[in-house]
N, C-alpha and C positions, 0 to 999 in steps of 0.2 A: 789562380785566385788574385795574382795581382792585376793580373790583365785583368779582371775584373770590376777592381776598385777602381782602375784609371778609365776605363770608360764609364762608369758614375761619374768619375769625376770630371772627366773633360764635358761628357755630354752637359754636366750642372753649372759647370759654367757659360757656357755659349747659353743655354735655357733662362740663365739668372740675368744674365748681361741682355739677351734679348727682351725679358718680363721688364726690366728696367729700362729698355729703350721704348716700350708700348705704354707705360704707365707716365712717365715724362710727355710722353706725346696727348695722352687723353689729358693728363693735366695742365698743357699749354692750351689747346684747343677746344677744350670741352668745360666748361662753367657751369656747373651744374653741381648738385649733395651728390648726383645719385652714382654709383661708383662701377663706370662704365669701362674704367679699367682693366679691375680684378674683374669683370664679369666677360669681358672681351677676351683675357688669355684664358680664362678658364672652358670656355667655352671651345675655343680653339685647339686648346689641349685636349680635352673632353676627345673631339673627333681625329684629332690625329694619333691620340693614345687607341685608339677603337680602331682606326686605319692599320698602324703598324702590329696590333695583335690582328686583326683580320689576316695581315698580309702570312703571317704564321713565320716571320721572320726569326734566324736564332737566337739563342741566349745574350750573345755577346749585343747583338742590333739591336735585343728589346733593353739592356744595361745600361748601352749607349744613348737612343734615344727615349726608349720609355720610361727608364726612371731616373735617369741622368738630365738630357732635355728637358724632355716634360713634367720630370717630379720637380722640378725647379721652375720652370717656368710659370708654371699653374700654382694657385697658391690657397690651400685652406683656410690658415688662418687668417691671411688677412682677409678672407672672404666674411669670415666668423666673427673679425672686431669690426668690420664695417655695419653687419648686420646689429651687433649690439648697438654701434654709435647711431642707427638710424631709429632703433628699439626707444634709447635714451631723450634722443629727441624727439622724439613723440611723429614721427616724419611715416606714418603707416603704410601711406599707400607705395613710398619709393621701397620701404621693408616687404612688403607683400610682393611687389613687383621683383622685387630683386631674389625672393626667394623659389617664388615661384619660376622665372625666368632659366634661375642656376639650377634647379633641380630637375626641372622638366627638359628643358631643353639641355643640360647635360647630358642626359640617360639618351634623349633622341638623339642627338651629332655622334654620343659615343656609335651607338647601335648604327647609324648612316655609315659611319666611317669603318666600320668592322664592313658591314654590310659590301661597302666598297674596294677594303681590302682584300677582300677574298676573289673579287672578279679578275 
């Protein structure tokens, strides 16, 4: 059980520490509302979380990196307050784009990356 908690935990740090080194990066280089950040790791996550349950890896590996990694590095809610602040600002078409982008193409990269784990 302990072993357990420590690979959540270490995997969520290297996950957290890398989401914060991609989102400093889109926001030095990238000028823009629309929030290509959170949409970059998620989407990343998205296939690599669908990669290592494809690969049918153990408990301890999916701990490590699939919810430790990736439940950190990928991020819900700020996915959910960006979509609100674009709601609020009346900014539709980056809203629509953006939901439509994380949802659709979520489910695909997940499904690609299972798909490819398994070969």
């Amino acid at each position: 059980m302990i072993v357990h908690g420590l690979m959540v935990a270490i995997g969520g740090f290297f996950g957290a520490m890398c989401r914060f080194g991609v989102s400093r990066l889109f926001k030095k280089y990238c000028l823009s509302d629309f929030p290509y950040g959170t949409l970059c790791v998620n989407l990343i996550g998205s296939f690599f979380l669908g990669y290592v349950i494809g690969m049918g890896i153990d408990e301890t590996g999916v701990l490590l990196i699939g919810t430790g990694f990736l439940g950190s590095f990928t991020t819900f809610s700020t996915f959910k307050l960006e979509n609100i602040q674009l709601y609020l600002h009346k900014k539709w078409k980056p809203l629509i784009s953006y939901l439509l982008l994380s949802y659709t193409c979520g489910i695909l990269f997940a499904f690609v990356g299972m798909t490819l784990g398994k070969l």
